[in-house]
C-alpha positions in Angstrom: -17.1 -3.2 9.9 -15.5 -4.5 6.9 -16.2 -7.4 4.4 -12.8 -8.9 3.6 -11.3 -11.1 1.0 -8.5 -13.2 2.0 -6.6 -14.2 -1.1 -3.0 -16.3 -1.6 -1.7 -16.2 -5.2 -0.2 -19.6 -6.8 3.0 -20.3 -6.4 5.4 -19.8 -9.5 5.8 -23.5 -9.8 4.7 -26.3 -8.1 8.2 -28.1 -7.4 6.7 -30.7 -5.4 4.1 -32.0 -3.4 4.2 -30.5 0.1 1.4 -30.2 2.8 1.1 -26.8 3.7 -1.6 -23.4 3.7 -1.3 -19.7 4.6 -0.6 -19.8 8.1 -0.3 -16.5 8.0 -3.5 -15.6 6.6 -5.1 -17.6 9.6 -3.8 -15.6 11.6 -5.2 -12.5 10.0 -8.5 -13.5 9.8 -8.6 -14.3 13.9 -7.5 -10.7 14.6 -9.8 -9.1 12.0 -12.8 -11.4 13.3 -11.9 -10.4 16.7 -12.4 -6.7 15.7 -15.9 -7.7 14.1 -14.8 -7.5 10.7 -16.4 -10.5 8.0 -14.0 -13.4 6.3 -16.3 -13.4 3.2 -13.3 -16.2 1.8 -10.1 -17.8 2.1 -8.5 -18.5 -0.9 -5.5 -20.2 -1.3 -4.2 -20.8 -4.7 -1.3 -23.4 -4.0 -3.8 -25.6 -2.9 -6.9 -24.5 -5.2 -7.3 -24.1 -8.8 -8.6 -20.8 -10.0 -11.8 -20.2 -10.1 -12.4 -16.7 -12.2 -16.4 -16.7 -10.9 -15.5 -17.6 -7.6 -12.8 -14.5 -7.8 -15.2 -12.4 -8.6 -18.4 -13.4 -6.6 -15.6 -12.6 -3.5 -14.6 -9.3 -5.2 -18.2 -8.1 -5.6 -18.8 -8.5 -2.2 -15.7 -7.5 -0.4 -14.4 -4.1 1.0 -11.0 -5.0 1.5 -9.2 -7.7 -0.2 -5.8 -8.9 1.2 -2.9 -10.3 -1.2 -0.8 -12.2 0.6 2.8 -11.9 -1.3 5.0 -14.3 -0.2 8.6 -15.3 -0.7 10.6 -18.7 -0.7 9.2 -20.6 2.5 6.2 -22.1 2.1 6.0 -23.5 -1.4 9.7 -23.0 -2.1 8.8 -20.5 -5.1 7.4 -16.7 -5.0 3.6 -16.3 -5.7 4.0 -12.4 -6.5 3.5 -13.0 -10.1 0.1 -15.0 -10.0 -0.1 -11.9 -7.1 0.3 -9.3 -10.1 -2.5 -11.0 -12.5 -5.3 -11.0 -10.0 -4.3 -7.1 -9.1 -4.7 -6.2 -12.2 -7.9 -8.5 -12.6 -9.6 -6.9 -9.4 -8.9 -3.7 -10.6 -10.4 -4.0 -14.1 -13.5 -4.7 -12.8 -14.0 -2.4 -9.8 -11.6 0.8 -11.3 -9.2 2.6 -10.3 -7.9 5.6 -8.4 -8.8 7.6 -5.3 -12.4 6.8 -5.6 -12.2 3.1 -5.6 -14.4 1.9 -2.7 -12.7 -1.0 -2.5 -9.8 -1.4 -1.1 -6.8 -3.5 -2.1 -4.0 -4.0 0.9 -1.0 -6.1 0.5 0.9 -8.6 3.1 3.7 -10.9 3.5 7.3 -11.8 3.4 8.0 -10.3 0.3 6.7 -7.1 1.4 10.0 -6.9 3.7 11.9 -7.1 0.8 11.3 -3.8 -0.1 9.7 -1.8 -2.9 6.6 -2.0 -1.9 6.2 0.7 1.4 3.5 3.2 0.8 2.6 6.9 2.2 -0.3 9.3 1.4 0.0 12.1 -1.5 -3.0 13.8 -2.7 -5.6 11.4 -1.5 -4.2 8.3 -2.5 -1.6 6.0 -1.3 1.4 5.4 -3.5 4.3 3.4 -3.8 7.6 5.1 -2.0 10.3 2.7 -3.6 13.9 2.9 -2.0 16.3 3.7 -4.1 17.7 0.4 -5.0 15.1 -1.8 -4.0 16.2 -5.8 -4.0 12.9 -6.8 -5.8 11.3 -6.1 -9.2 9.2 -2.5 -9.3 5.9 -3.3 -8.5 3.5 -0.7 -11.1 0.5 -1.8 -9.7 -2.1 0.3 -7.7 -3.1 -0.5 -4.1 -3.9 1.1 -1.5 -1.6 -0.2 1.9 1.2 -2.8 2.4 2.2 -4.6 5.3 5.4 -6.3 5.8 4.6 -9.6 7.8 3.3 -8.2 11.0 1.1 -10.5 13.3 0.0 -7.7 15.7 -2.9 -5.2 15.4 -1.5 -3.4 13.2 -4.3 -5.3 10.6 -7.4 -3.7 12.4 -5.9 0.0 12.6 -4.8 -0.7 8.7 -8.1 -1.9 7.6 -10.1 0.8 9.6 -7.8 3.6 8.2 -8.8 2.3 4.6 -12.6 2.5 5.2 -12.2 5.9 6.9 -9.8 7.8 4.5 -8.0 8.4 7.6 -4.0 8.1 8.2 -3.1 5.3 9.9 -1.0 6.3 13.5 2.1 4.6 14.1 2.2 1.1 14.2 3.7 -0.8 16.7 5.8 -4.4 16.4 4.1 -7.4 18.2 6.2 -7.6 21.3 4.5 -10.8 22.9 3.4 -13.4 20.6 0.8 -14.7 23.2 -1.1 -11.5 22.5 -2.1 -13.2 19.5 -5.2 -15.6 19.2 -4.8 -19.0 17.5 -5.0 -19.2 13.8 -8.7 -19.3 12.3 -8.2 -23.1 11.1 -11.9 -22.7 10.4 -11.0 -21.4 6.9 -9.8 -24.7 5.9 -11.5 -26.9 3.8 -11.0 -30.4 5.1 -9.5 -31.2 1.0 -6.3 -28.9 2.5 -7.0 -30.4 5.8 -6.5 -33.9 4.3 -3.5 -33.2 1.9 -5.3 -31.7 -1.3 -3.1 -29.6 -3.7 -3.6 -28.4 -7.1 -1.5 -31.7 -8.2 -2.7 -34.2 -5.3 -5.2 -35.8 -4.4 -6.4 -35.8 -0.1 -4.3 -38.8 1.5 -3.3 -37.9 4.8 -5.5 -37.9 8.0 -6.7 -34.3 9.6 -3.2 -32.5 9.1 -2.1 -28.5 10.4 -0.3 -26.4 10.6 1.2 -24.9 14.3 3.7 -22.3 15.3 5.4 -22.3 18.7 7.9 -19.7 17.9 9.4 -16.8 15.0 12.7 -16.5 14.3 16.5 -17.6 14.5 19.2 -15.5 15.3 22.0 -18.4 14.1 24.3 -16.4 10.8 23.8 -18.8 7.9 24.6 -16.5 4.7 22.3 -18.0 2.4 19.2 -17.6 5.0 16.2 -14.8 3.6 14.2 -15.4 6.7 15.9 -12.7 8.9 14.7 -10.2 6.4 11.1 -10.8 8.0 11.8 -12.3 11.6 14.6 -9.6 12.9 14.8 -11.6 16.2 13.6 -14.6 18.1 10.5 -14.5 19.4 8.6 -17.9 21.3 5.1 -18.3 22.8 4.9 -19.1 26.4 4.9 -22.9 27.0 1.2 -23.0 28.4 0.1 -21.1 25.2 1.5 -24.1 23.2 -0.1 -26.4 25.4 -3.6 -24.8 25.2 -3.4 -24.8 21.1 -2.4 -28.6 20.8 -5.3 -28.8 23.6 -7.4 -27.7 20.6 -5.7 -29.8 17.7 -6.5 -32.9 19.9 -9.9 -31.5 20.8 -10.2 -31.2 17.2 -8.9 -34.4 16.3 -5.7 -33.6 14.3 -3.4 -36.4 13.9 -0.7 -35.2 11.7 1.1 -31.5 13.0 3.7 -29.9 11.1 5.5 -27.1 13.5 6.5 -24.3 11.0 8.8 -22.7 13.7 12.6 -21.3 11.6 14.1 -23.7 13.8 12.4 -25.5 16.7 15.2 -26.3 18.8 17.3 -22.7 18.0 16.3 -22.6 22.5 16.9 -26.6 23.1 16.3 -26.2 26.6 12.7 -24.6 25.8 12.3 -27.4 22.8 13.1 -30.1 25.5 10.6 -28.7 27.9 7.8 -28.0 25.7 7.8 -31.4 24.4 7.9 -32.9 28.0 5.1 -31.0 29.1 3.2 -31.9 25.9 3.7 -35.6 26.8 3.6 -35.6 30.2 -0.2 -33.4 29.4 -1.2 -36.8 27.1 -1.8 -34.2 24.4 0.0 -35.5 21.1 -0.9 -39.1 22.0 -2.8 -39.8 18.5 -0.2 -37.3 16.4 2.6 -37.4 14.7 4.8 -34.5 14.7 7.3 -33.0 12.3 9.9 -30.4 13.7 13.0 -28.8 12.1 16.2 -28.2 13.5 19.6 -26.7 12.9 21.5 -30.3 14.1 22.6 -28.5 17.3 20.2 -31.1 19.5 21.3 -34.4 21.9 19.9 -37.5 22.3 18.2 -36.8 25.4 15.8 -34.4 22.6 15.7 -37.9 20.3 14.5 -39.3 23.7 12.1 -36.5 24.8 10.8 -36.4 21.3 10.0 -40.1 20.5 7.7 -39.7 23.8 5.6 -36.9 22.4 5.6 -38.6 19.2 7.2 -36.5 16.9 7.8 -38.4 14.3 10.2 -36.5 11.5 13.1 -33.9 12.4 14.0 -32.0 9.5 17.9 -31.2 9.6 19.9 -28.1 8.5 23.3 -29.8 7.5 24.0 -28.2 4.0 27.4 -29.4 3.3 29.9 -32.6 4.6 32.9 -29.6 3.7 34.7 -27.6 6.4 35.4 -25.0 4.3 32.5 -24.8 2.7 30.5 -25.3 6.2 32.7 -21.9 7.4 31.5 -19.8 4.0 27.8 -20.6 5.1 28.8 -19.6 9.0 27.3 -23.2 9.8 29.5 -24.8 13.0 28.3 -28.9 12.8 30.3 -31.6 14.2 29.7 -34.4 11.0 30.8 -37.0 13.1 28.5 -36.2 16.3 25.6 -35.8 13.6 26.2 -39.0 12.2 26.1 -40.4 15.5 22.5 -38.9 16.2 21.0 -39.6 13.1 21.7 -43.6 13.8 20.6 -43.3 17.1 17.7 -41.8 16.1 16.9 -44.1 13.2 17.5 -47.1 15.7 13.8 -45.4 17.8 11.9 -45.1 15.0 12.4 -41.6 14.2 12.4 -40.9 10.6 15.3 -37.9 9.3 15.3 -35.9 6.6 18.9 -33.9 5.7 18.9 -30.6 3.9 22.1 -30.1 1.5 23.1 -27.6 -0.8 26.2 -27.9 -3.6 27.2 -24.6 -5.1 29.4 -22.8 -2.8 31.8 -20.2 -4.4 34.2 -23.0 -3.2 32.8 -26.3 -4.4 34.7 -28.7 -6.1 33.4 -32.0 -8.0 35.4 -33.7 -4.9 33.4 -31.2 -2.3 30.2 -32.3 -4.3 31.0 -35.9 -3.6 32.3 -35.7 -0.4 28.6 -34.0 0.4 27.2 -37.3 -1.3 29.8 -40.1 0.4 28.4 -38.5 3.9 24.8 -38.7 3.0 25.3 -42.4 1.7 26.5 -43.6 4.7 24.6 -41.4 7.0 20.7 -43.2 8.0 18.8 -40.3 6.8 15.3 -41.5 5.5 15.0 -38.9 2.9 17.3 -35.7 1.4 16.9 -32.8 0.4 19.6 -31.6 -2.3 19.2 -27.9 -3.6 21.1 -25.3 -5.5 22.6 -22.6 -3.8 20.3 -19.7 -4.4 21.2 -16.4 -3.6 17.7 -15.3 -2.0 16.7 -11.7 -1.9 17.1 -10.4 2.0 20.0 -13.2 2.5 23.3 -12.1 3.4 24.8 -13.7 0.2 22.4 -11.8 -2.1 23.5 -8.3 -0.5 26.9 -9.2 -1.2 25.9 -8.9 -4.6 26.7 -5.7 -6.6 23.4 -3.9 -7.5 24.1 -4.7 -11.3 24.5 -8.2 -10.9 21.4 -8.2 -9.0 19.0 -6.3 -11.4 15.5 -6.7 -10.5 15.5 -10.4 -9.5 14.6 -11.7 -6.7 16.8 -15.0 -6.4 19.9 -16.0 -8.6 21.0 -19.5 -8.8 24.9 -19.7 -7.9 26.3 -21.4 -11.5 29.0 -20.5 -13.8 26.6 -18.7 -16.1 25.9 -16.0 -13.2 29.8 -15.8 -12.3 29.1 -17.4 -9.2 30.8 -20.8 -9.4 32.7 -23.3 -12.0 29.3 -25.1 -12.8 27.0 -24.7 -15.3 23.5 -24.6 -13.8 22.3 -27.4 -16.3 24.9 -29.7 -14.7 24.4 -29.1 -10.9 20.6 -30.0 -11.8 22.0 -33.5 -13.3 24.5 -33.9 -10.5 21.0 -33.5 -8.1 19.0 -35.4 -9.9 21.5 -38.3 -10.6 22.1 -38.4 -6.9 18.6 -38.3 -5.5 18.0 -41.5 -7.5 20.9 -43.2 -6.5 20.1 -42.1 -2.5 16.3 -43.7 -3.0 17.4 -47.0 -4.4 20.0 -47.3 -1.8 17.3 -46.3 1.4 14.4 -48.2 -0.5 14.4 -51.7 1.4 15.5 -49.9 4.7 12.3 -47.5 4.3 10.2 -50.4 3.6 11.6 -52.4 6.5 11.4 -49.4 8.9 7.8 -48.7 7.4 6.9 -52.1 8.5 8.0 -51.7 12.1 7.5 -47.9 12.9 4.2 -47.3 10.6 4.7 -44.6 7.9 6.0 -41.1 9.1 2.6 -38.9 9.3 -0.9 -40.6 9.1 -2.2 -42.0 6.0 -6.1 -42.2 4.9 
């Protein structure tokens, strides 16, 4: 059996303070300790600071250390960088080359993008890049990588490294209840309470949960599908038997991670029916996202089972610009939600982007006149990004992509009439002006409801 290293570079920046761990590595560590393998350490460097001796103690003691290279998701900024520097660390002080006993295996979202596949010449594994791979070339030895598969496929990966043996085929997870639940034993409770490398713990016991992978909707802009190829859902009574735990555990505060929680609405609805009528999220508050396609009978449904936030997908108040990103929203039926649930006590967050091939200064403030007088509690207002493994960045010629993984649309890249400097002011201009016009409803709505997620 193997001693293994679990390790999650930092983020390139920190953009803002956001709850949130490796899921993903969670779930790794419960399949390998299932096999009998050892978790000498988690870490997670979006939440920790480095710690060179800590590094190393976990690299002098490990046979297998796993990089988890992730992409936009989680912290909203690619880790493979940070990734890089600690590859190149680990193998300055243990060597290089087939005779390296220890082994370096990578993991991840990223990995799907490409470049990084690997097959066995002479001995050693080596990097097989496509020919025009949509990331930067990766120069760095290891030994195995793995795009983003929950299934087995770890163990017989990990076993073929300590062997010298060829992995067999591996196969795609078919159920998701096959897997067991995340190892949430790797936490700390500073990440369990809302600890970052800029924050200080402030939130009650907080996780992490996902009830389902995938979204098969057609937004352009959307990377995910370059990862999650189709949509895949844990039974109902598996849901039921993890939030069992969380309570059992006493977690008050559950963000579900699913692409889009109600992308099934009729499964959405009766999951959280069963979790209420089960008294299971009773001392939670929940936070789910959602591509707007939902009714009130789901505001309803959710209030019960006290979710607390739903995260929105609206993008853009334009039609045409709505039709570039292939998203079909009625405005006005939105609108009409998004009242009814501010009037419960739900609290909504909107996600925009300005940027469109299209967009005017009048498309720009016909985005901002709907999200003035639409009762979202907080927006989100990005740039468009073209995102390596989205639709819109394949669109791109090969040249104009290079070796980057993301390119801002702005008139300095070709893709739009405004420079990038001044879509950040038009953001940042706005976001003030949406906070001082919500800040006395907040406070008012704080005061009746209690704050959205549990505070120390």
């Amino acid at each position: 059996m193997a001693n293994i290293l679990l390790v999650y570079p930092a983020p390139g920046e920190f953009k803002e303070r956001r709850f949130g761990f490796s899921l993903d590595l969670l779930y790794l560590s419960s399949l390998l300790k299932q096999a009998g393998h050892h978790i000498i350490n988690y870490l997670d460097y979006s939440i920790e600071t480095f710690d060179m001796e800590k590094f190393s103690r976990g690299l002098d003691e490990a046979d297998v250390v796993i990089f988890e290279l992730d992409s936009f998701p989680l912290k909203r900024a690619i880790n493979i960088h940070h990734g890089e520097k600690l590859i190149r660390e680990m193998i300055k002080r243990v060597g290089s080359g087939a005779g390296r006993k220890k082994k370096i295996l990578l993991f991840g979202n990223d990995i799907a993008l490409g470049g990084y596949s690997t097959f066995k010449e002479g001995g050693s594994f080596r990097e097989n890049r496509p020919p025009n791979p949509p990331t930067k070339a990766f120069d760095l030895e290891f030994d195995y990588a793995l795009a983003g598969s929950y299934s087995n496929s770890i163990n017989i990966i990990v076993e073929s490294l300590m062997t010298g043996n060829p992995p067999p085929e591996l196969r795609p997870l078919t159920d998701l209840d096959q897997l067991p639940f995340p190892d949430r034993s790797l936490l700390t409770p500073y990440a369990e309470h809302g600890g970052t490398v800029d924050q200080k713990p402030g939130l009650q016991k907080s996780t992490l949960i996902r009830t389902s992978a995938g979204c098969l909707n057609n937004c352009i802009f959307c990377q995910r599908k370059a990862w999650h190829k189709k949509y895949q859902a844990h039974s109902i009574p598996y849901v039921l038997n993890e939030f069992s735990e969380l309570k059992k555990h006493h977690y008050r505060n559950i963000w579900i991670t699913d692409d889009n929680f109600t992308y099934d609405l009729k499964r959405a609805k009766s999951l959280l029916k069963e979790l209420s009528d089960r008294d299971l999220t009773t001392d939670m508050k929940i936070a789910v996202s959602s591509w707007t396609r939902i009714d009130a009978e789901f505001l309803e449904t959710a209030k019960k089972t006290h979710v607390s936030i739903i995260s929105f997908g609206v993008e853009t108040a334009n039609q045409e610009i709505q039709r570039f990103y292939r998203k079909k929203i009625s405005l006005r039926r939105l609108s009409q939600l998004i009242r009814y649930a501010d009037k419960t006590g739900l609290y909504t967050v909107g996600n925009f982007i300005i940027g469109a091939p299209m967009e005017t200064r009048a498309t720009i403030e016909e985005t901002f006149t709907y999200i003035l007088d639409t009762p979202f509690d907080r927006v989100n207002v990005k740039i468009l990004d073209y995102m390596a493994g989205s639709e819109l960045y394949e669109s791109l010629p090969p040249e104009k992509r290079g070796v980057n993984r993301h390119i801002f649309a702005c008139k300095e890249n070709g893709l739009n009439e405004f420079p990038l400097e001044e879509l950040r002011g038009k953001v940042k201009d706005f976001l003030e002006k949406f906070r001082q016009s919500r800040e006395d409803h907040l406070e008012e709505k704080i005061s009746k409801y209690g704050p959205p997620y549990y505070l120390f």
